[in-house]
Each structure stands twice: as C-alpha cells, then as structure tokens.
C-alpha positions in Angstrom: -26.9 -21.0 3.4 -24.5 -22.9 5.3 -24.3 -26.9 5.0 -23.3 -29.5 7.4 -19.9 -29.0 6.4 -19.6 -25.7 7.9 -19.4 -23.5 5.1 -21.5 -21.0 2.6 -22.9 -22.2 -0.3 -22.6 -19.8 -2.5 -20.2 -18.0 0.2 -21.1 -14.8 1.7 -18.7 -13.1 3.1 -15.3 -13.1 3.4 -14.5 -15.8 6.3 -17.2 -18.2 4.5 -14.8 -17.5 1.4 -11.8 -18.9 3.5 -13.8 -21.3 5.0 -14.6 -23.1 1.3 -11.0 -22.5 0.1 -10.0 -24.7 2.8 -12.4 -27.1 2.6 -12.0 -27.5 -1.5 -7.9 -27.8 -0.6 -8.9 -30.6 1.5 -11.1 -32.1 -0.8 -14.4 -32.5 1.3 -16.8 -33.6 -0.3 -19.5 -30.9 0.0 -16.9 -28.6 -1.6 -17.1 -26.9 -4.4 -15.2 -28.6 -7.7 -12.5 -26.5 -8.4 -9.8 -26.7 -11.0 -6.1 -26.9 -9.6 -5.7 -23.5 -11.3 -9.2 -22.1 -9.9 -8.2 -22.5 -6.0 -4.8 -21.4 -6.7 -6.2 -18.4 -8.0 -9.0 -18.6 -5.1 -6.0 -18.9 -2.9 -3.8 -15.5 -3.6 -6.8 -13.1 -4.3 -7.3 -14.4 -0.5 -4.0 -13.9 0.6 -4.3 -10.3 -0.9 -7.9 -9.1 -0.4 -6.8 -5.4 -1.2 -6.8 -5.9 -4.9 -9.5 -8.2 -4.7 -11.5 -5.3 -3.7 -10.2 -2.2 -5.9 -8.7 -3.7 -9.0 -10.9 -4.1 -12.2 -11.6 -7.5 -13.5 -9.1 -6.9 -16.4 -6.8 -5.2 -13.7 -7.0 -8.2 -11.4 -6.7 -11.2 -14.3 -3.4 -9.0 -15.4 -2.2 -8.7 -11.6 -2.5 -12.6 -10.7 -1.5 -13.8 -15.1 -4.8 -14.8 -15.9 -7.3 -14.2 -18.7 -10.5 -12.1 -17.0 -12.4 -15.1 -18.0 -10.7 -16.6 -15.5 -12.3 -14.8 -12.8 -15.8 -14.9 -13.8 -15.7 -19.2 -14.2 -14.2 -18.5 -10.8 -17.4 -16.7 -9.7 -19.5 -18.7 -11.0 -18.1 -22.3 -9.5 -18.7 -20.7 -6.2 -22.6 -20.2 -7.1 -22.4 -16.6 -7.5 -23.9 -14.6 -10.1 -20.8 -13.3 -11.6 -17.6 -11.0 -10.7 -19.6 -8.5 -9.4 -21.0 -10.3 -6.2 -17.6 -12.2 -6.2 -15.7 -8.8 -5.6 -18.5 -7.3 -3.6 -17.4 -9.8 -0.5 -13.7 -7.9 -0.6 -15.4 -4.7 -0.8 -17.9 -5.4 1.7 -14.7 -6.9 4.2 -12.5 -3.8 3.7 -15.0 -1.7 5.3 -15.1 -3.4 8.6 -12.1 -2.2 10.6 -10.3 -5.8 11.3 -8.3 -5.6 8.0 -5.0 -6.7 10.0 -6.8 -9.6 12.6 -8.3 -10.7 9.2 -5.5 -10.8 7.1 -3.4 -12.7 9.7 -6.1 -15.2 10.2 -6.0 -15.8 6.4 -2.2 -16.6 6.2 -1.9 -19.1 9.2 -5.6 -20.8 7.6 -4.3 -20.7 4.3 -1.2 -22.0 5.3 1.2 -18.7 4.0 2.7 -19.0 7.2 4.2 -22.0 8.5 2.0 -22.5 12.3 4.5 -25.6 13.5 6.6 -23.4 15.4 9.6 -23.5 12.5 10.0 -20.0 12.5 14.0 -20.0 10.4 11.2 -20.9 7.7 8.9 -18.2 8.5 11.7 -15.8 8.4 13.2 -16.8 5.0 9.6 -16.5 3.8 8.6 -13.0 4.7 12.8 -12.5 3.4 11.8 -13.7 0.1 9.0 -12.0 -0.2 10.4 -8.5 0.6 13.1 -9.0 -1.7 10.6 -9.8 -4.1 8.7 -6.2 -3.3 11.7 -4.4 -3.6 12.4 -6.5 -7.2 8.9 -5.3 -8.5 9.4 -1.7 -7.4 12.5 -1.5 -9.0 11.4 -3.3 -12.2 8.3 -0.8 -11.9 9.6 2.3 -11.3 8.8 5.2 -13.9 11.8 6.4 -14.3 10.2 10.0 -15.5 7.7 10.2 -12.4 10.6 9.8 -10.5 12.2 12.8 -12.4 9.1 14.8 -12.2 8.8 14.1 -8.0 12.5 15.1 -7.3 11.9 18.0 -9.8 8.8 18.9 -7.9 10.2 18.6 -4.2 12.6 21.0 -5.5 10.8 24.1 -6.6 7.7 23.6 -4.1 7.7 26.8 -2.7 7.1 24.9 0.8 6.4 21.1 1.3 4.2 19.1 3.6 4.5 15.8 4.1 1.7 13.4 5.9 1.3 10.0 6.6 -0.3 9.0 9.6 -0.6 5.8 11.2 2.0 2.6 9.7 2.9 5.4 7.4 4.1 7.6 10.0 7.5 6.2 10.0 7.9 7.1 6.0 6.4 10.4 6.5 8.9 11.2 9.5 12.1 9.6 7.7 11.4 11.5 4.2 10.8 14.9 5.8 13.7 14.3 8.1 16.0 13.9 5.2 13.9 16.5 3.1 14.8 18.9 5.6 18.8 18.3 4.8 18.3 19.1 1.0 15.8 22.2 1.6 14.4 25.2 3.9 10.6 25.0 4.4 9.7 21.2 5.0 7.1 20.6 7.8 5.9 17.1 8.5 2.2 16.7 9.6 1.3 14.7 12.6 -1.1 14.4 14.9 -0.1 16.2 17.8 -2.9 18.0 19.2 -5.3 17.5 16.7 -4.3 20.4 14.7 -3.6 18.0 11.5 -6.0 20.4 9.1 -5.3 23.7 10.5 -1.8 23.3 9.6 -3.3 23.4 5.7 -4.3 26.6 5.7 -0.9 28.2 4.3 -0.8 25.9 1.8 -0.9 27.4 -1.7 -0.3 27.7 -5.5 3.5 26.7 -5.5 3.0 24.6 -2.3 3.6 20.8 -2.4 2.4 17.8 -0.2 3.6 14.2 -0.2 1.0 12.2 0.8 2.2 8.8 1.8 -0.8 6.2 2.3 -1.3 2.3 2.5 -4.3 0.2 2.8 -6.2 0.6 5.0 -5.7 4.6 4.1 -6.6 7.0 6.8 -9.1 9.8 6.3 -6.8 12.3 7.7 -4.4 11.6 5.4 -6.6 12.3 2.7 -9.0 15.0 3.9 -5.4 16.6 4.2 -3.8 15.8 1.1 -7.6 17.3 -0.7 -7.9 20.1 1.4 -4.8 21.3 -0.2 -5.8 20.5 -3.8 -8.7 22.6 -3.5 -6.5 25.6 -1.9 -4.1 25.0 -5.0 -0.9 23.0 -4.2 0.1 20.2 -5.8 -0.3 16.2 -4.5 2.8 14.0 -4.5 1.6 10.4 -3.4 3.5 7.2 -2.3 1.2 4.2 -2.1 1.4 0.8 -3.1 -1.7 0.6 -5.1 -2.4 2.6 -8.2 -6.4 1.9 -7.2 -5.4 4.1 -3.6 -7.5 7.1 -2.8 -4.1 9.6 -2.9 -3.5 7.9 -6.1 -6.8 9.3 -8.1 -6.3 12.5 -6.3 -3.2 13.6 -8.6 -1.3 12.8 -11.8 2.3 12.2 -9.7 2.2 9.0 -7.9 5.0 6.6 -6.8 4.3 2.9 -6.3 6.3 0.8 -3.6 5.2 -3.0 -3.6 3.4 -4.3 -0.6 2.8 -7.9 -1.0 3.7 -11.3 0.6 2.6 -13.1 3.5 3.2 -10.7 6.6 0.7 -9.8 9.1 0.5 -6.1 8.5 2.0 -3.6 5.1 5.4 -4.8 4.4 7.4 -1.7 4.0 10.9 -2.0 2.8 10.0 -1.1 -0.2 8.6 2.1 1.2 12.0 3.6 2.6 14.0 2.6 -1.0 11.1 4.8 -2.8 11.9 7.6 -0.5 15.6 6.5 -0.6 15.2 6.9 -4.8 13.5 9.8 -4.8 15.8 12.4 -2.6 19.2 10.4 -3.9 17.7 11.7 -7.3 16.5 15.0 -5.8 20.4 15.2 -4.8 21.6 14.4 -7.9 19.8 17.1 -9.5 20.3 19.9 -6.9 24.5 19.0 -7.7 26.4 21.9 -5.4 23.2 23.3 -4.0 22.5 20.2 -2.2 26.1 19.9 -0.8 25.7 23.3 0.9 22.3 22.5 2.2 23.5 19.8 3.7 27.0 21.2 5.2 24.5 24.5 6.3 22.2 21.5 8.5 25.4 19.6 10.0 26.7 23.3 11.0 23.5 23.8 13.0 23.5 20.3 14.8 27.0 21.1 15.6 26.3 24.7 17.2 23.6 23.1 19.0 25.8 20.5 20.3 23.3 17.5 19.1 24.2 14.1 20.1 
C-alpha cells in the first residue's frame, strides 16, 4: 500500500519501483534500508528494464557482476516474496505499450541524464556509452557465427530481409548493400500491408534476416516464423540473446544496446551489418568485385544521381 511518503511498500509496479529507488537515494526515512551496493544494483536493472524482464536470475547477477544471491536479498529488502514477484513488475511493464515514455522518465528521475540544461555533458554521455556498445559487440562477437552468417547470405538461394519499425533503417541499409554483393535480395516493408504475402515464395534454400529490438514487433516475427515453418532458414540481429528472433534459430548476431538514451541506441547495429557483408566480401574474393562493378554499370545506364 502506499505510505505518506508517496511510494509502495512492497512496490507494485514499475513507477512505485522508481519511486522508492529515489526515495532510498535520498535517504527518507520511510525508505527502504538499502546497502550502497543494493540501490546501485536497484539503480541499473532500472535504467535497463529489458533484461530485468527476460534474463534469468543467474543470467541477470552475471549481466550486472553479481552473485544471484544478490538479487534475491534485493527482493526481499523491498518486501517481496522473492525474484520471482521482483521480476514480475519488468515483465508486467514491458507489456504496456509506453516502453520509450517510460524508459525516458527513468533516466531524467534517476538522474542518467543530466536535466540542468548542460547538454556538452549529455552529449559526451550518450558518446561514451555508444563507444562502449560498439566495445562490447566487438569483444563479443562469435567470430564463427559471423563466418556461418556471411557463409549463409551467400548460398541462400534468395534472401529476405525484415525489420520494421526503429529497425527499419538496418533492414533497408543491409539489403541495400546485400543487393551489391548478390542477385535475389528483397527487403520486406510495410507498404500496403502485403508484409506476409511476400512469404509465400520462401523455401528450402531460402534465407531471412530478421533484424529486431525491444520492444520487437509482431510482424517481424510472425514473418520471420512463417518462413521457418515453410522451410528457410532464420538469420537474426538483436541485441538480446533472450529476443524472440533469437529462440527462433541457431544463427544469431548480437549488437549491444545499452546506455542512457531515450530510445535503442543503434551504432552498434550498422557495424554488425558493416562486419557481416565486409566478411561476406571477403569470402566471395573476385565474385564480389564483379557483383559490385555489374550494380555500378546499372546505376550508370540509368543515369542515377
């Protein structure tokens, strides 16, 4: 119930969560008793809710450095029964359709973001951070996935590639570029509605790259398993090993997505793609030069500016 101080004891939901982070930062005295390493830890599974709600408890103590112990003490300060309930206010938030309004409320109430108008601060923040994504992908990358992915994208009979929504703009760049290396590369959007029809062609030999972030779009995936069940295969780019696209296939890519910016960082995103057709290249040698010279003949016959 909630107490003259304004908040849930024990916290039900999300903004009652933020609510009593704040207030134990502040050190009211209705708050709960928290070790400096318990509202630290309080702090970032706040400032990234997504794991909160998807990861495992060992999953999560391993993401944030922590024993699983950790968590459950964690759960308990805050008067709930254990993990379970703890993680069942992430889950319960991710299903409400404000994940971006929510996630930007956190930052500037948890102070991520500096709200004082000194924005060369803000920038070299959200700078840090990315460089920090693009460090863990890096440092992450399976160097044999990667292998298996450019292998893949070359012998796929065709290739479809779909990401709707923020991932639109990785969809449209890799099949762009795809397009340059290979014959038979169609990128799925949502013109007309027609996003499932286009499916039906697909095949054994066929391949789609799926490319989805949090929160994932059902198209996306309705797409991406409508052509499992017809046979092809499922490439998937995500940032999260928990994503939907990511238990649909054995081939998955991760690009890190983390920091304190309003909606998905992606810079990490475009180097994946950036990776994966420089080593696609690599391995088509002479094949890929020609494809390329064949493209640059056509946008020269067509007079393309």
């Amino acid at each position: 119930m909630a107490d003259r101080d304004g908040f849930d004891m024990p916290p039900t939901s999300i903004a009652a969560l933020q609510a009593l982070s704040i207030a134990a930062r502040r050190g009211e005295p209705r708050a709960p008793k928290l070790t400096p390493g318990a509202l630290k830890l309080l702090e970032q599974l706040l400032a990234a809710p997504e794991l909160a709600a998807t990861l495992s408890i060992s999953a999560l103590a391993k993401q944030h450095d922590v024993n699983a112990s950790s968590l459950t003490r964690l759960s308990h300060a805050l008067g709930l029964t254990g993990f379970k309930a703890f993680q069942a206010l992430f889950r319960a938030d991710a299903t409400t359709g404000a994940f971006y309004s929510t996630r930007a409320e956190r930052l500037l109430d948890l102070g991520q973001i500096p709200s004082d108008g000194d924005y060369p601060v803000q920038r070299q923040t959200l700078w840090q951070e990315e460089m920090g994504n693009l460090s863990r992908t890096a440092e992450r990358l399976d160097e044999s996935m990667l292998a298996r992915a450019a292998r893949a994208l070359i012998d796929a009979r065709r290739v479809h590639v779909v990401g709707q929504r923020a991932c639109f703009a990785g969809a449209h760049y890799l099949a762009y570029y795809l397009g340059y290396l290979r014959s038979d590369v169609r990128l799925i959007d949502s013109l007309g509605g027609i996003n499932l029809e286009t499916g039906r062609e697909l095949g054994e030999g066929d391949l789609v790259v799926g490319i989805s972030y949090r929160p994932e779009t059902r198209v996306s995936v309705d797409y991406c398993r409508q052509a499992l069940d017809q046979g092809a295969r499922l490439l998937a780019l995500t940032n999260q090993e928990t994503a939907r696209l990511a238990t649909m296939t054995d081939m998955t890519l991760l690009a890190s997505a983390e920091g304190p910016f309003f909606f998905n960082p992606m810079s990490s995103l475009f180097v994946t793609i950036e990776m994966l057709l420089s080593h696609m290249a690599h391995e088509m040698g002479g094949d890929a030069v020609a494809s390329i010279r064949r493209r640059e003949a056509l946008i020269a016959r067509w007079q393309i500016e």
